[in-house]
N, C-alpha and C positions, 0 to 999 in steps of 0.2 A: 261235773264236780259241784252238789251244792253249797253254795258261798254264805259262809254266819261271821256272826261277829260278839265275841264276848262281852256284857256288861258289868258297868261299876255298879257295884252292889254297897259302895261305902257313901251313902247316903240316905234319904228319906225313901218311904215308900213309894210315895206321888212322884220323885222322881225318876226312882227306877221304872215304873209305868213312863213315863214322859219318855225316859230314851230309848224304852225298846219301842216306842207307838214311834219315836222319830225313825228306827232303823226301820219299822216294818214299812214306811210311807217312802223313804227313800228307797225300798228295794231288796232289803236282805231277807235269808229266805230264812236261815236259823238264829235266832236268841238263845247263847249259851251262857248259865254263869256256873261259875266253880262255888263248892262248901270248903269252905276254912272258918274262920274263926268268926265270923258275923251271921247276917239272917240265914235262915235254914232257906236254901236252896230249891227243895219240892215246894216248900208252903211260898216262897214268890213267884217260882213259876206259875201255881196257881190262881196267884193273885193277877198277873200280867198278863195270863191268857183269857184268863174273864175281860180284862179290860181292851186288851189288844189282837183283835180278830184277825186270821190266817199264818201269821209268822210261825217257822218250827220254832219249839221251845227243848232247852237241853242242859242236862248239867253234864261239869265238867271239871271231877267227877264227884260223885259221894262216896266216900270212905266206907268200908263196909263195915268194919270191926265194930264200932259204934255202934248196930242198927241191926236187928236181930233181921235176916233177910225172910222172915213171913210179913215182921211192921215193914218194909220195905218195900216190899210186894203192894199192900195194903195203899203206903202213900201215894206208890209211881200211879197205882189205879187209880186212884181217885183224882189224883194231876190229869190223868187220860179222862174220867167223867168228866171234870171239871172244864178242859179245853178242847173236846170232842176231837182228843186221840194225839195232839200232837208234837208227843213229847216223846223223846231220846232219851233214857236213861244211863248215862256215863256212870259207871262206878269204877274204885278203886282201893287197891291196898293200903292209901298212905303212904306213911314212914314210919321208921321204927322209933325215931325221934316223936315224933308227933302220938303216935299207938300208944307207946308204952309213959311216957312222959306226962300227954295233957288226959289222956285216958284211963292210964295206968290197967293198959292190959299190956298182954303178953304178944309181942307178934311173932310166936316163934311157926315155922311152917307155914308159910303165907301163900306158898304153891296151894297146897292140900288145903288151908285154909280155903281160897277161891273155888278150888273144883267144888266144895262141899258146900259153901255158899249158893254157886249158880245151880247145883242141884236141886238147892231149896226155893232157891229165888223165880227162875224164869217158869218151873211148873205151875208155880202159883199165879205168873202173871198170864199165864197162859188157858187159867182154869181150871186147874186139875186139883184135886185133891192132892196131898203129899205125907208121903208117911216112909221117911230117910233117918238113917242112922251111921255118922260119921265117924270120923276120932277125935275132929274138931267141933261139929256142928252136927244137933238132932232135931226134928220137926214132925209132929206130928197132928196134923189138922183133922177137922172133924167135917170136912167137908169143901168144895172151893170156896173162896173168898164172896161173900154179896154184893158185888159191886159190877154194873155193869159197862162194861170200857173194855178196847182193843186192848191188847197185851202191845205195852211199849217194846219195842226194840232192846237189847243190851249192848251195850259198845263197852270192854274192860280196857282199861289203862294199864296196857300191857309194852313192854320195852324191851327185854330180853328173851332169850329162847323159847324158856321155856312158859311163860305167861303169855307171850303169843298163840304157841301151840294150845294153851287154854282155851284162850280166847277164839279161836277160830274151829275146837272143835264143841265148844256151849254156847256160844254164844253169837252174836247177830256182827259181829266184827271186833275194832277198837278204836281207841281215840289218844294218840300223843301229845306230848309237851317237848318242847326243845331237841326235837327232833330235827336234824335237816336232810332236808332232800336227797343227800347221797346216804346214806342210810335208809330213809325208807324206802327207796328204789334198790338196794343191794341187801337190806335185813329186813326190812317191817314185812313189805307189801312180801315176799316169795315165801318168806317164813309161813305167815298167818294164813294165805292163800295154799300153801302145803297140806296146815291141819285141817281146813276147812273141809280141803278135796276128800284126803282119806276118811275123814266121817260121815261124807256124803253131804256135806251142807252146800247150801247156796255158797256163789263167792262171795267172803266175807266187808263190811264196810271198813274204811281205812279211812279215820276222822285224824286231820293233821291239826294243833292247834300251836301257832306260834304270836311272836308279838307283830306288832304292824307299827311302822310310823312314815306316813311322807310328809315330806320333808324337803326341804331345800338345801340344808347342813345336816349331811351326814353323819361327820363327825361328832357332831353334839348328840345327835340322837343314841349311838352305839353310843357315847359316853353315858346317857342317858339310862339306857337300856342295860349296860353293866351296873348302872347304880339300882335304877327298880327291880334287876332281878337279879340281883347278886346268889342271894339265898337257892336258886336251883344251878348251881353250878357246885354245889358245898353238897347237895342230896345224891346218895352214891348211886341210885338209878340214875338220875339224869344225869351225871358226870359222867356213866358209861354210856349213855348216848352220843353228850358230844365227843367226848375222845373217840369214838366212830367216825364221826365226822371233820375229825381232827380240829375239832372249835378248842380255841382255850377258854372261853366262856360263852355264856348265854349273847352277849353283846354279838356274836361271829353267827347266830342264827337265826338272830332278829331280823325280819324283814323290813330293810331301810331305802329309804331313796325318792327321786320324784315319781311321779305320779306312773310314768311309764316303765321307770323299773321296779318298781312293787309289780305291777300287775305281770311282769315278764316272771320275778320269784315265786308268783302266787302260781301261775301257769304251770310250770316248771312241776309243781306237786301232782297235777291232775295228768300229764305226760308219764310220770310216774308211777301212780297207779293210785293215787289216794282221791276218794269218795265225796269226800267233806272236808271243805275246810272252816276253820276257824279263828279267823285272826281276833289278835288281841292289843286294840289300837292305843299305842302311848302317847307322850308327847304333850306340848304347850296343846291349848283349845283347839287353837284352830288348824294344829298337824290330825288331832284325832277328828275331826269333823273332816278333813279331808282326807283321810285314812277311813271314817265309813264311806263318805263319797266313791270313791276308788275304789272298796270292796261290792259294795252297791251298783256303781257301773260292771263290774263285772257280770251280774245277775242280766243287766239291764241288754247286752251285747251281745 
């Protein structure tokens, strides 16, 4: 299971280079950050792998609806020229809140959306010419993209049935949120590994990303962890995750404790059948500097 660790992207440039060069010197093997409402996500990846030699780079994930999936195509390549190949491209649906609200589109059919997407998306990053015609989504290029770079991987932000089964039969796997372990071990992993088999694909990758905090007080921390991620307990995907998991909230999936029970949590996912992980370290300074530590010995072992 390779071991990453999500970045703060809510500061300066020069610092987000500074903390992914600390995580790659300490050890980690993926640099993941998510696109929400600040810097665009491919364009720092690009910027941090110019500066930051070897570490995977990865989002997690980029909204599709947004981003016409030929410029999408175009960006993840030039991220791959840019850092000679080593980027994960996480995409996803959003939300419907989020789509139709700060976007003011439509997210209606977001199944059909995605299959019509990755039809346009991965041929292109793949090389190929494309000339598709949807009910959501048309594409018709006049040739493969000039850009010369490996085709990134695809991992979708897939949660229920039937976006799994997408996901495992287009595309390179997927990548969760508040997801817990008895769920991906009883839904993620058999589901996605189902669709993979009958289309004949490789078995697919299964990127698990949740919060991280060690910690000495627990308690504070899950108090903590309910307060910074209140907001995915409220999004009706993630709410059907953890009622899978019988969580009442994000706080009950957060991975908390010392230093030996994180790493027992983390274990726990790679037993289960998940690929990648991705923690996302909370907490006072110095719980997150020992929450990379601990993700970083993990590599290290």
């Amino acid at each position: 299971m390779r071991i990453g660790a999500m970045f703060d992207i809510d500061q300066s440039i020069d610092n987000v280079v500074a903390q992914v060069a600390s995580m790659a010197s300490a050890g980690i093997e993926t640099a993941w950050t998510s696109q929400i409402f600040g810097y665009d996500a491919l364009t720092v990846l690009a910027i941090v792998g110019r500066e930051v030699p070897g570490i995977g780079l990865g989002t997690a994930v980029v909204p599709t609806y947004p981003r016409n999936p030929v410029m999408l195509a175009a960006q993840a390549l030039t991220v791959q020229a840019a850092t000679g190949g080593r980027l994960t491209l996480g995409i996803g649906l959003s939300h419907q809140v989020v789509i139709e609200n700060v976007f003011g589109q439509s997210f209606d059919r977001p199944a059909r959306h995605m299959r019509e997407y990755l039809s346009i998306l991965i041929p292109i990053l793949e090389g190929e010419q494309v000339s598709f015609t949807g009910e959501t989504l048309r594409a018709s290029t006049f040739g493969p993209l000039g850009i010369t770079a490996p085709p990134a991987p695809v991992l979708v932000a897939a949660l229920g049935d039937t976006m799994l089964g997408i996901a495992g039969r287009m595309a390179s796997g997927t990548i969760t949120w508040m997801t817990g372990p008895a769920t991906i071990e009883a839904h993620t992993v058999p589901t996605i590994r189902a669709a993979a088999a009958k289309a004949g694909r490789p078995e697919p990758r299964v990127a698990v990303g949740l919060p991280v905090c060690v910690t000495a007080d627990t308690d504070a921390a899950r108090t903590k962890a309910a307060e910074v991620f209140a907001i995915y307990g409220t999004l009706p995907s993630y709410r059907a995750m953890l009622d899978r998991e019988g969580a009442s909230g994000p706080a009950d999936v957060a991975i908390v404790g010392t230093a030996s029970e994180v790493v027992s949590q983390i274990l726990r996912f790679a037993d289960v059948g998940a690929t990648d992980f991705a923690g996302a370290p909370f907490g006072s300074a110095k719980e997150i500097k020992a929450s990379i530590d601990v993700l970083a010995g993990l590599v290290n072992a």
